[in-house]
N, C-alpha and C positions, 0 to 999 in steps of 0.2 A: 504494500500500500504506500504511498506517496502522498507522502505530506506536507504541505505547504500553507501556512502561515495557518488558518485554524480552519481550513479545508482541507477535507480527505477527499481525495480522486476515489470515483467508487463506478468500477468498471465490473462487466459479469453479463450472463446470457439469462434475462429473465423470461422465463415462460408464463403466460396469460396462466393464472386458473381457471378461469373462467371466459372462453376466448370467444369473441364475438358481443358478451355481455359490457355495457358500459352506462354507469349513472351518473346524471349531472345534479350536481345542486346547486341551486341560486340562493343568494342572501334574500331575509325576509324583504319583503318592502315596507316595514320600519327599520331596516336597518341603517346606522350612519351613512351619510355619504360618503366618497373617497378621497375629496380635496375640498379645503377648506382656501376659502377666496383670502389673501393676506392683504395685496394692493394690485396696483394696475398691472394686467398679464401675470402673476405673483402668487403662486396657488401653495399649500403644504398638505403634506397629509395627514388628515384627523387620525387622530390617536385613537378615538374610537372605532375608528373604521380599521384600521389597524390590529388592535386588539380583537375585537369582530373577527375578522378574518382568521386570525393565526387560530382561534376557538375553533371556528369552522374546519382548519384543517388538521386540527388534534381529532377532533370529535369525528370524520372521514377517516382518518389513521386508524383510528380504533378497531373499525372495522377488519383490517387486518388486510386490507390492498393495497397499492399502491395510488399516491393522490398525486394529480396534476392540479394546480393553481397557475392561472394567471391574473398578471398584475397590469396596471396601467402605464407604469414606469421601471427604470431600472431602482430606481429612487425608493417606487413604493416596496419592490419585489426584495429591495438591503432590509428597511425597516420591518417589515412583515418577518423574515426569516429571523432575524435579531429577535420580533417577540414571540415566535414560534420556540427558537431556543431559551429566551428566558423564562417562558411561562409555561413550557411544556418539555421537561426534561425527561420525558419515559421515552421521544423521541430521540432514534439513534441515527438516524441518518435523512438530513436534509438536503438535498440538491438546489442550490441556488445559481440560477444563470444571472452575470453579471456583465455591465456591457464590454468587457475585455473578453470576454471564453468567447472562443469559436461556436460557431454554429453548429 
């Protein structure tokens, strides 16, 4: 394994269990929104929605599959992963694509 700075390279041949079956979930719609307006053009991302989020993909985990999340930014996809690992430590392994990793 290969390690670099506080990500682990996590390579492997995973097979579907369930191959052809696939669930989506959306956030309620009372859920926060995703950016909160700062100033002009100047947007951040709400903490709550953040929070929201990283819940929703503990709570997916659980289930014992593999979860895809996307984010709206590379911005929001750093913060989201930072409170998936602070607030949900029974996670072992997060994949975060950042805007340097290849495609």
């Amino acid at each position: 394994m290969y390690v670099y700075s506080n990500y682990r390279l996590t390579t492997g041949l995973f097979e579907l269990a369930r191959f052809g079956e696939l669930s989506i979930v959306l956030p309620d719609e009372n859920a926060p929104t995703p950016t909160l307006y700062v100033a002009d053009d100047e947007f951040s991302s709400d903490p709550a929605w953040v929070t929201y989020v990283a819940d929703m993909i503990a709570k997916a985990s659980a289930s014992g599959e593999r979860v895809l999340a996307f984010a709206l930014s590379y911005r929001d996809t750093r913060v989201i992963a930072a409170s998936v690992r602070l607030r949900h430590l029974h996670i072992m392994t997060l994949i975060q694509h950042t805007e340097t990793d290849p495609l």
